[in-house]
DRENSE-561683 format. One record per residue (C-alpha): residue in three letters; residue number from 1; x, y, z. Coordinates in nm, 4 decimals. Example, Ala and Ser with C-alpha at 12.3 -4.5 7.8 and 13.67 -1.06 7.14 Angstrom:
! residues 2
ATOM    r    k      east     north        up
ATOM  ALA    1    1.2300   -0.4500    0.7800
ATOM  SER    2    1.3670   -0.1060    0.7140
END
This chain:
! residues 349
ATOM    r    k      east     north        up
ATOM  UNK    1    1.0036    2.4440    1.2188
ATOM  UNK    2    0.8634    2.7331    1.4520
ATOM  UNK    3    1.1391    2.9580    1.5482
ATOM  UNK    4    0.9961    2.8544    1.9536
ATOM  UNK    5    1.0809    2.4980    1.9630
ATOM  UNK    6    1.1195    2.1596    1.7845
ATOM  UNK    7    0.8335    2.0424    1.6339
ATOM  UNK    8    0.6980    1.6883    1.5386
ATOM  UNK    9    0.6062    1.6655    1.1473
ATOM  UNK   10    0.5425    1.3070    1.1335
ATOM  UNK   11    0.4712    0.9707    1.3303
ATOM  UNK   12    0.5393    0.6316    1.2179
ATOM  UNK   13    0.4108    0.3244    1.4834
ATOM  UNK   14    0.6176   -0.0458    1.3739
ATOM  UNK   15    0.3177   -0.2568    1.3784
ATOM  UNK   16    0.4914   -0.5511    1.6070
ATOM  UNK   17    0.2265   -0.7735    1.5216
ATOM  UNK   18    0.3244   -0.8154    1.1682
ATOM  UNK   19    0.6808   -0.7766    1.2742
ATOM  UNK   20    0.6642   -1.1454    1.4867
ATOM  UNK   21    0.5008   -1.4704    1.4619
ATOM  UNK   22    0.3719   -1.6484    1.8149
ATOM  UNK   23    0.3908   -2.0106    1.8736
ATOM  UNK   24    0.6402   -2.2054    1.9307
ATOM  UNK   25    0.7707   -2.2263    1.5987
ATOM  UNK   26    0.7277   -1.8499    1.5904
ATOM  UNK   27    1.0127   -1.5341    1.5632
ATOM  UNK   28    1.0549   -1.2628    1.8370
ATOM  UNK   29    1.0004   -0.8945    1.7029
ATOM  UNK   30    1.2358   -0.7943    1.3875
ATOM  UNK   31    1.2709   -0.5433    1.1510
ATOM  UNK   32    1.5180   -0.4490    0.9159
ATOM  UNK   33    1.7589   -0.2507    0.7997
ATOM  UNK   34    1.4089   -0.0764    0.5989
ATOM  UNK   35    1.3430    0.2482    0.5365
ATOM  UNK   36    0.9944    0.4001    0.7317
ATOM  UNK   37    0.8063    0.6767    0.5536
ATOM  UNK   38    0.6447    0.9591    0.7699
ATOM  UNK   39    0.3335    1.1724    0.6560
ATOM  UNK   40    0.2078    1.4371    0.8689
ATOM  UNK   41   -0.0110    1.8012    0.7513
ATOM  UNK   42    0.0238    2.0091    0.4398
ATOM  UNK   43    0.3890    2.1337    0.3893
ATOM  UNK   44    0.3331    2.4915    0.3929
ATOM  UNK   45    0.4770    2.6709    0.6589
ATOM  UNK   46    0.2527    2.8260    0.9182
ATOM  UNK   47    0.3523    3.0157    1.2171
ATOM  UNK   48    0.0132    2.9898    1.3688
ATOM  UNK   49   -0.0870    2.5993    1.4647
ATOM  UNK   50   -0.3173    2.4611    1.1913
ATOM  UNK   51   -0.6196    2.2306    1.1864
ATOM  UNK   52   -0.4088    1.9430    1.1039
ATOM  UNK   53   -0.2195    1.9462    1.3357
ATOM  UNK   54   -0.2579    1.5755    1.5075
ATOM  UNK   55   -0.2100    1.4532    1.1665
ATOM  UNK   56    0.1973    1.5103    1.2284
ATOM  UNK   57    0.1195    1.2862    1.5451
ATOM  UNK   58    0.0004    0.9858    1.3360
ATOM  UNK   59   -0.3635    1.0610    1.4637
ATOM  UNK   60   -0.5564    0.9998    1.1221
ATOM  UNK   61   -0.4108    0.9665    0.7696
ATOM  UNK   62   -0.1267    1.2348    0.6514
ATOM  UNK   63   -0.1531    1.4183    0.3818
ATOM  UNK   64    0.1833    1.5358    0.2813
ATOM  UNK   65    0.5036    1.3259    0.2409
ATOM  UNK   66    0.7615    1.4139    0.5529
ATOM  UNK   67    1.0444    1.2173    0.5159
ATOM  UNK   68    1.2136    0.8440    0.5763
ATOM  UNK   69    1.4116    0.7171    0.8853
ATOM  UNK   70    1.6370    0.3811    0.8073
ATOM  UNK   71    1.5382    0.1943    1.0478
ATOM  UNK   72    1.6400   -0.1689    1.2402
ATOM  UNK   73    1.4820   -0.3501    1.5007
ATOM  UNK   74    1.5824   -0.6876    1.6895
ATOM  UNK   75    1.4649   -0.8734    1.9871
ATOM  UNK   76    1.7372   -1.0386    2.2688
ATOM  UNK   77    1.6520   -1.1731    2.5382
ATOM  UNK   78    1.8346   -1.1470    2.8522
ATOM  UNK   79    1.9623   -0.8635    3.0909
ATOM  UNK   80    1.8997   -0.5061    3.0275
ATOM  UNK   81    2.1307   -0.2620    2.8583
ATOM  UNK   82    2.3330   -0.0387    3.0552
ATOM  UNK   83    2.3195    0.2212    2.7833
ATOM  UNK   84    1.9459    0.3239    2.6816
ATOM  UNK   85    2.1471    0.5182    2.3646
ATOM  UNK   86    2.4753    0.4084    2.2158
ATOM  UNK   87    2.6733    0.5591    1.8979
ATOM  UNK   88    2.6309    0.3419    1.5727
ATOM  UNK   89    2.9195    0.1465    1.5045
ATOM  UNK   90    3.1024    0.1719    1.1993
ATOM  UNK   91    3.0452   -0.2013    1.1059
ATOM  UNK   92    2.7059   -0.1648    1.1137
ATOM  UNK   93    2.6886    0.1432    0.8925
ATOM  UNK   94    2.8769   -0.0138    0.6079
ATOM  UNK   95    2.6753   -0.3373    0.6524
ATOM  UNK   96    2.3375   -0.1381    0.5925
ATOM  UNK   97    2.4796    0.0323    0.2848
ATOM  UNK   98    2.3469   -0.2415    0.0439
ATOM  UNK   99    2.0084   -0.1797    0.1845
ATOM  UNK  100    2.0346    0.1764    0.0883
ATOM  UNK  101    2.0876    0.0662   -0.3134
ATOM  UNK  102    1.8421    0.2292   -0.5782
ATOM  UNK  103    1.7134    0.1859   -0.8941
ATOM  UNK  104    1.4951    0.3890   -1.1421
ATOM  UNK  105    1.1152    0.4044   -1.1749
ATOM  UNK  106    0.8537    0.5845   -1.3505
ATOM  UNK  107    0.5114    0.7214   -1.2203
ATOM  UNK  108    0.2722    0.7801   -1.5162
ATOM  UNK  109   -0.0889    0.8680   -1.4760
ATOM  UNK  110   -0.3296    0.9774   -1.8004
ATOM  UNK  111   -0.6439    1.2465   -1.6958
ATOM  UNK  112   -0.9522    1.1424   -1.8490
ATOM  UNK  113   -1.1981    1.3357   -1.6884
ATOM  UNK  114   -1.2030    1.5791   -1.4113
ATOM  UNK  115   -1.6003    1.6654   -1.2968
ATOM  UNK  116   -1.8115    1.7071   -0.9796
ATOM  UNK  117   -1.5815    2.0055   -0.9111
ATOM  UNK  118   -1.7181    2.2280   -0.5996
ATOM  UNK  119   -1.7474    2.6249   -0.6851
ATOM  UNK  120   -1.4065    2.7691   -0.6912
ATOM  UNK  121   -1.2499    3.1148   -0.8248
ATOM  UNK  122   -0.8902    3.0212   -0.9143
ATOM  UNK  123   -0.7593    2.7715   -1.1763
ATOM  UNK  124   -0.7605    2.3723   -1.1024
ATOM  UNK  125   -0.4431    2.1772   -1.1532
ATOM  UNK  126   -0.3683    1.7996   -1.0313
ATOM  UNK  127   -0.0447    1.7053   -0.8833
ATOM  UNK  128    0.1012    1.3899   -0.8630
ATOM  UNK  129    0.4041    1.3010   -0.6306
ATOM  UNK  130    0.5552    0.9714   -0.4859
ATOM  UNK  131    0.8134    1.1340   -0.1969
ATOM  UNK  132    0.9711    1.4157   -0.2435
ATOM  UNK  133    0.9500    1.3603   -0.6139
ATOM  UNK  134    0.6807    1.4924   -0.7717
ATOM  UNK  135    0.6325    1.8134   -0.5536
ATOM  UNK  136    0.6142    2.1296   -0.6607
ATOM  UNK  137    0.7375    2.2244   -0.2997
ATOM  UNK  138    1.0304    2.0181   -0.3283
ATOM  UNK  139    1.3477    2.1638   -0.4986
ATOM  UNK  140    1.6424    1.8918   -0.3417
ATOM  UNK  141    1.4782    1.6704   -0.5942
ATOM  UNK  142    1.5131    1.6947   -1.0477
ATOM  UNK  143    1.2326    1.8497   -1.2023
ATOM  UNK  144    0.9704    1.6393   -1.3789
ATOM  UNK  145    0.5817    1.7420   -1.5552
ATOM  UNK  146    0.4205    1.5892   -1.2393
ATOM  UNK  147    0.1437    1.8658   -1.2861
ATOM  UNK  148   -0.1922    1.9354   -1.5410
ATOM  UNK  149   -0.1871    2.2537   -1.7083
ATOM  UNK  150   -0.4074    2.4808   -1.4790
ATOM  UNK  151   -0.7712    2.5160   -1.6116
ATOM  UNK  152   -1.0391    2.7570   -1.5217
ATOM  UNK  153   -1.3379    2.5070   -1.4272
ATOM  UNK  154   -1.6839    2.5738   -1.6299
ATOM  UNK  155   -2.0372    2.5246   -1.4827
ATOM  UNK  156   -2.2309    2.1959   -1.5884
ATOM  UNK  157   -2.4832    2.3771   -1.5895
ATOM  UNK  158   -2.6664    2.1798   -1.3257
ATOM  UNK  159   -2.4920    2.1673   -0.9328
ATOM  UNK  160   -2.1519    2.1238   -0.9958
ATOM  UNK  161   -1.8053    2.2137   -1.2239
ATOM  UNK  162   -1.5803    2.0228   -1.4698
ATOM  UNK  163   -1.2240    2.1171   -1.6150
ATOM  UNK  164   -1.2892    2.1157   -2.0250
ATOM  UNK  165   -0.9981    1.9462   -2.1352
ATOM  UNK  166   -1.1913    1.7702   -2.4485
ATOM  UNK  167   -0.9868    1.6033   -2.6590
ATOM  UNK  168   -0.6750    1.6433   -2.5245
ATOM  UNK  169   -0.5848    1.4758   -2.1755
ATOM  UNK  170   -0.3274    1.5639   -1.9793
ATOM  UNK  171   -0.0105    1.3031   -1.8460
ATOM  UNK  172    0.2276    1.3759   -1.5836
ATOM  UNK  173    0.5016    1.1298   -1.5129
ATOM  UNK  174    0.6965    1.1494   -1.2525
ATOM  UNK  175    1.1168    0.9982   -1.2410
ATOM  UNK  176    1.2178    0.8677   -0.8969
ATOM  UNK  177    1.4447    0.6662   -0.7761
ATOM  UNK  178    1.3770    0.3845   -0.4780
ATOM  UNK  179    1.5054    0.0759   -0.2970
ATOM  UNK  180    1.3861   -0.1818   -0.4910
ATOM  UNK  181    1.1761   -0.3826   -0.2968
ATOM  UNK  182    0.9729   -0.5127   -0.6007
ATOM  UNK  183    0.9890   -0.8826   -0.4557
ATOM  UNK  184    0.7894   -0.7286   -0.1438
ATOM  UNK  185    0.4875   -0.5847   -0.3418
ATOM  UNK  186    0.4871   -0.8240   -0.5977
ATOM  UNK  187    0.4093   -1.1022   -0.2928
ATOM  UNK  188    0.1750   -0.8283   -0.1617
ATOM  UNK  189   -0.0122   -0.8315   -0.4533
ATOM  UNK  190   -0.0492   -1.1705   -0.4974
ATOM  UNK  191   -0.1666   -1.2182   -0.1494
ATOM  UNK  192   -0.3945   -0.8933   -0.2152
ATOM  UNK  193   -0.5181   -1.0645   -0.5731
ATOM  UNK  194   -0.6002   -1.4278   -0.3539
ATOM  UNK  195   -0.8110   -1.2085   -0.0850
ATOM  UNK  196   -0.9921   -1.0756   -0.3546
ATOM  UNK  197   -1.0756   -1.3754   -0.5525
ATOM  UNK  198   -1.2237   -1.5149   -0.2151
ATOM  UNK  199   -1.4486   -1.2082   -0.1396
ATOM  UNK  200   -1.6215   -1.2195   -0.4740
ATOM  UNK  201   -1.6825   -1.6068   -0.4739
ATOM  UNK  202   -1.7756   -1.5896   -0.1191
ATOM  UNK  203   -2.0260   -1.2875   -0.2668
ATOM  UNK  204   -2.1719   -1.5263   -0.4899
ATOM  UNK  205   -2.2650   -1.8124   -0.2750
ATOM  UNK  206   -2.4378   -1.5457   -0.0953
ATOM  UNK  207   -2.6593   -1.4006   -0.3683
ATOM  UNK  208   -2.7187   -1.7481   -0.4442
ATOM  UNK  209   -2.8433   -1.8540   -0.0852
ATOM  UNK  210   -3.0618   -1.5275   -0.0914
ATOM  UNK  211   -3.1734   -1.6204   -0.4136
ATOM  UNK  212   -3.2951   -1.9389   -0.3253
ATOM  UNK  213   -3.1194   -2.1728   -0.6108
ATOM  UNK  214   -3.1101   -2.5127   -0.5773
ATOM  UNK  215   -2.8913   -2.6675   -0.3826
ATOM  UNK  216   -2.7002   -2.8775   -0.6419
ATOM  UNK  217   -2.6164   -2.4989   -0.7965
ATOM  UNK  218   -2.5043   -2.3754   -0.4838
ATOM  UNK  219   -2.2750   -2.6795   -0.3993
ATOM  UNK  220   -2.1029   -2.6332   -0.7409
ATOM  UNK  221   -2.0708   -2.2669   -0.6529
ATOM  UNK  222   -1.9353   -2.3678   -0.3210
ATOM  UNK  223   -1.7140   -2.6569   -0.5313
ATOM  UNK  224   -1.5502   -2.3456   -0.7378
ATOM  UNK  225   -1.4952   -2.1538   -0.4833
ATOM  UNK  226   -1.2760   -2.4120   -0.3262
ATOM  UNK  227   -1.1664   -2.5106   -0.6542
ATOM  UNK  228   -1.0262   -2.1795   -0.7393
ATOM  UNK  229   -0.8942   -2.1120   -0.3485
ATOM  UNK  230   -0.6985   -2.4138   -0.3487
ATOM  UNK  231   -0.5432   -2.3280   -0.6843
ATOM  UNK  232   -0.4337   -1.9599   -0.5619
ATOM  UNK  233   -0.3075   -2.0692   -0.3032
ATOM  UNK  234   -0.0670   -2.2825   -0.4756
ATOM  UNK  235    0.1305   -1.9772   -0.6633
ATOM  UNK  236    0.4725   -1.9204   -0.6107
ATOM  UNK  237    0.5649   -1.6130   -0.3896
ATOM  UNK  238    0.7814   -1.3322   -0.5554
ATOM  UNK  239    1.1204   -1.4417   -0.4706
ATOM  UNK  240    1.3960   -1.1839   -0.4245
ATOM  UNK  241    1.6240   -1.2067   -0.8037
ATOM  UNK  242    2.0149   -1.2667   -0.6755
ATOM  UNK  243    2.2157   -0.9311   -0.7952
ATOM  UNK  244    1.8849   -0.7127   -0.8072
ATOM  UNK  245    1.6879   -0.7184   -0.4654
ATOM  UNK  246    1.8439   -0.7463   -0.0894
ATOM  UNK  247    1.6416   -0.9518    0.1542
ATOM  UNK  248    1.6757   -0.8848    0.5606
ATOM  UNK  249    1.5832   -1.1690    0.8286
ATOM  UNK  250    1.2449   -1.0406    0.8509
ATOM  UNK  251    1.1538   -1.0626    0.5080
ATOM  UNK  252    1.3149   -1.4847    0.5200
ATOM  UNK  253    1.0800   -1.5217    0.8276
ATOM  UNK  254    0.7622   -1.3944    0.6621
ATOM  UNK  255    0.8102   -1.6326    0.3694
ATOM  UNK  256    0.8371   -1.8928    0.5119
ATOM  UNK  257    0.5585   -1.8362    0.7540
ATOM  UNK  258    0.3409   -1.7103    0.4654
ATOM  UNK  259    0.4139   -2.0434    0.2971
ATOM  UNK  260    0.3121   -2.2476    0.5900
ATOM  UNK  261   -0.0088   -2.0546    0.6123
ATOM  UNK  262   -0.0996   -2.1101    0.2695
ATOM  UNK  263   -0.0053   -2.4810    0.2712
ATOM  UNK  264   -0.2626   -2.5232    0.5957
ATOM  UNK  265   -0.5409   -2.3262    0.3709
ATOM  UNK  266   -0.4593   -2.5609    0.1063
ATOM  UNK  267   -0.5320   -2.8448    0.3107
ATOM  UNK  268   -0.8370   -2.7008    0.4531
ATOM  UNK  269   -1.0219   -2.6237    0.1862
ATOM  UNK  270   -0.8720   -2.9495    0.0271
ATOM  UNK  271   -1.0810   -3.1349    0.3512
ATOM  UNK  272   -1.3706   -2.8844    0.3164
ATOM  UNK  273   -1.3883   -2.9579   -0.0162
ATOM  UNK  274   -1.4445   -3.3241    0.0211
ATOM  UNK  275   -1.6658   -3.3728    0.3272
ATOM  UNK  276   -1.8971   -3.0214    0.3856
ATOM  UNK  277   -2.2192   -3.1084    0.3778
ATOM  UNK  278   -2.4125   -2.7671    0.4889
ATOM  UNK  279   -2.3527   -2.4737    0.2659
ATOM  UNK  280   -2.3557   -2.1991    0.5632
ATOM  UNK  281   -2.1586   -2.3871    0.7547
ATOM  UNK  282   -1.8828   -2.4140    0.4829
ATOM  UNK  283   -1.9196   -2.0708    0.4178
ATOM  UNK  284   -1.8603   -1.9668    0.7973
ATOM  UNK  285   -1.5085   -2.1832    0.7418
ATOM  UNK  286   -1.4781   -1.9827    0.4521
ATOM  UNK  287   -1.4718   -1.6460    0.6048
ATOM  UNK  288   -1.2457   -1.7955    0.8605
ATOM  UNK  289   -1.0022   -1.8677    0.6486
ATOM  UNK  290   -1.0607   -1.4958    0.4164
ATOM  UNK  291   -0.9830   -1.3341    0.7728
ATOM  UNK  292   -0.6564   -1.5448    0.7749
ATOM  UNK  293   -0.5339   -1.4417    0.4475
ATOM  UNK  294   -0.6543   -1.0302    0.5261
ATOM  UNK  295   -0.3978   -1.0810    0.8280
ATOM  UNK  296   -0.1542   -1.2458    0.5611
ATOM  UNK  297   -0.1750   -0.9553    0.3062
ATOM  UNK  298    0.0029   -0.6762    0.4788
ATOM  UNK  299    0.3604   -0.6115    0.4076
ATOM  UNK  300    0.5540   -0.4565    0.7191
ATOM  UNK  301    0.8736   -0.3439    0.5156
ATOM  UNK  302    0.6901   -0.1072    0.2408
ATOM  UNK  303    0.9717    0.1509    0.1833
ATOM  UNK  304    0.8473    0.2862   -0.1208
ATOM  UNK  305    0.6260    0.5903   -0.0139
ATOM  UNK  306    0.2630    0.5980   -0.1463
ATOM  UNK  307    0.1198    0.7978   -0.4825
ATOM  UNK  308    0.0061    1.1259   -0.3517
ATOM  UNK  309   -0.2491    1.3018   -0.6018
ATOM  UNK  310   -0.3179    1.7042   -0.5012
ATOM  UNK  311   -0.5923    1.9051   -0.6596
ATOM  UNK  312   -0.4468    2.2315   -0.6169
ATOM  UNK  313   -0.6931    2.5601   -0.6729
ATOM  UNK  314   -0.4579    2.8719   -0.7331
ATOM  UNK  315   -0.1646    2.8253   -0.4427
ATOM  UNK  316   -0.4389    2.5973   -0.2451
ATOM  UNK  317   -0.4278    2.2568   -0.2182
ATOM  UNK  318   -0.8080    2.1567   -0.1681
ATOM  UNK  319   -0.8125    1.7858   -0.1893
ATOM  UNK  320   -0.5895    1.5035   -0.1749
ATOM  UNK  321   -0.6135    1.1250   -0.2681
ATOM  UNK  322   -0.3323    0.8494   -0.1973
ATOM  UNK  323   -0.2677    0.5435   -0.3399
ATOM  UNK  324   -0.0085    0.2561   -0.2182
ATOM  UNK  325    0.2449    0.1851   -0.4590
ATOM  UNK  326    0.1918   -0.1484   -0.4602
ATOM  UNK  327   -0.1129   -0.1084   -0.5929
ATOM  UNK  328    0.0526    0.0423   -0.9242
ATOM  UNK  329    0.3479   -0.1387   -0.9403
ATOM  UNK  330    0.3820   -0.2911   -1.3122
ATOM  UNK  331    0.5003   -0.6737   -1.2935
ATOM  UNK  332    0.5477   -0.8313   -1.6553
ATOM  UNK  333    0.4156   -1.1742   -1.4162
ATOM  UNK  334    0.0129   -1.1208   -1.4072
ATOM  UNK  335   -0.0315   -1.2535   -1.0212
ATOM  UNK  336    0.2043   -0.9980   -0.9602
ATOM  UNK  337    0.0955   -0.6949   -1.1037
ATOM  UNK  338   -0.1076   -0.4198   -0.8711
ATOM  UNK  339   -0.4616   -0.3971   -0.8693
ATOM  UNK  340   -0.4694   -0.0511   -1.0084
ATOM  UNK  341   -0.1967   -0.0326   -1.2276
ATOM  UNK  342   -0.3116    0.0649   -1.6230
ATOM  UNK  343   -0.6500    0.0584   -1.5111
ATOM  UNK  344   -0.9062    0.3454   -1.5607
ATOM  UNK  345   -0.9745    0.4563   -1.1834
ATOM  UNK  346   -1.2767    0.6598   -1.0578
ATOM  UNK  347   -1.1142    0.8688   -0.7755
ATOM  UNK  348   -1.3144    1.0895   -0.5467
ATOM  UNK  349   -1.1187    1.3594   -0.3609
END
């Protein structure tokens, strides 16, 4: 904070069309009691405005992990308040407290391989961080080996650089403690895992069509890809486990509207599947319903803040890549698991 005034370090915008459902069977706008993460620009202090600057002001991706609001939103219809701002009662703050609950989790990430590294003087190190945890910045928080050993970078001898770690790879783990909201991402995943399955069958029909194969082959590719649509569609959503997870309204409304959605693509592809008789045409139905289940894979109540991986050149932090932690989040259930997790990633910063 500049000694002048207040200043804004990070914008969060409640998307309110994941937050309601139209229709008359629909739910008015709700969220909550969830925590909202902000990003905003690099946390060094600066006196001077920097060139990241409308990154605290949610224009573009932030880069550094600001902080959490607890946050609840509902909907009434009727008069207007006559208060715009009222105190908090004290009901309501003890009611929220099992919300605020937390339980233990562990970030680990294995370096393989560090190359393509741009001309620099100072030694490289990584950093990984998920919050305030993790950060080297950060001293409210217990220390953990987030970081790589800093390495002088050698020439490839052709354009570019590469950290010689050889034989021995770095770890950092990170301990942190969240909400847990593993019910959340574990349905994210699933939905994520479904949207994927689609894309690549739908990718397949297409190199087939370009290819030219007959069109008994591309009906049984179009047969599979219903096939295996109608079958995903048919897994059980992550339910919240009595004693371990706390559920709000919002999170009651979108499963039951994300079951209803998936029981009308059931039945669609179910008809599809029975009487298409033109291959693009099925297709086009296809992507239809893919665009459906994009709009069905977003999860409005991610508290847990994303992976945040530095490269850090002397006190410089040069390059940044994040991840959502959903996308790492171990399930011991395979359609739950995240896309990313124990799997060797190529990561350009």
């Amino acid at each position: 904070d500049r000694v002048t005034e207040d200043d804004i370090i990070g914008t969060y915008a409640l998307p309110l069309s994941l937050l309601s459902s139209p229709g008359g069977e629909g739910f008015l706008p709700t969220f909550g009691p969830c925590y909202v993460n902000f990003y905003g620009s690099t946390r060094e202090f600066s006196e001077l405005p920097d060139d990241y600057e409308d990154l605290n002001l949610g224009k573009g991706e932030g880069v550094a992990y600001r902080g959490r609001a607890l946050v609840e939103l509902a909907t009434t219809l009727g008069q207007m308040p006559d208060q715009n701002v009222t105190e908090i009662e004290s009901d309501n703050v003890l009611r929220v407290q099992k919300f605020m609950r937390r339980r233990k989790f562990k970030l680990h990430a294995a370096f393989l391989n560090a190359t393509m590294v741009s001309a620099i003087d100072a030694p490289v190190e990584f950093e990984l961080s998920i919050g305030n945890y993790g950060n080297k910045l950060d001293d409210n928080v217990p220390p953990c080996s987030s970081t790589t050993q800093p390495t002088n970078a050698v020439f490839d001898g052709c354009h570019y650089y590469y950290l010689p770690w050889g034989g021995t790879k770095p770890c950092v783990v990170v301990d942190c403690s969240w909400e847990d909201i593993s019910f959340r991402l574990e349905t994210l995943n699933l939905l994520l895992t479904i949207v994927d399955n689609l894309e690549g069958n739908i990718e397949q029909v297409k190199i087939g069509t370009k290819a030219k194969l007959p069109t008994p082959e591309l009906a049984q590719l179009l047969m599979s890809l219903l096939e295996q649509l109608v079958n995903d569609c048919r897994k059980q959503v992550a339910l919240p486990q009595q004693g371990r997870h706390v559920e709000n309204n919002l999170d009651k409304l979108l499963r039951t509207y994300r079951k209803e959605e998936l029981q009308y693509i059931i039945e669609e592809a179910s008809n599809l599947r029975e009487n298409a008789t033109d291959i693009n045409e099925a297709i086009s139905e296809v992507e239809g319903i893919l665009q459906r289940l994009k709009n069905l894979a977003q999860e409005p109540q991610n508290s847990m803040p994303d992976v945040i991986l530095w490269m850090i050149s002397g006190d410089k932090r040069i390059a940044y890549y994040r991840i959502p932690a959903n996308e790492v989040l171990y399930s011991s259930h395979p359609d739950y698991i995240g896309r990313k997790c124990g799997k060797i990633q190529s990561i350009q910063m």
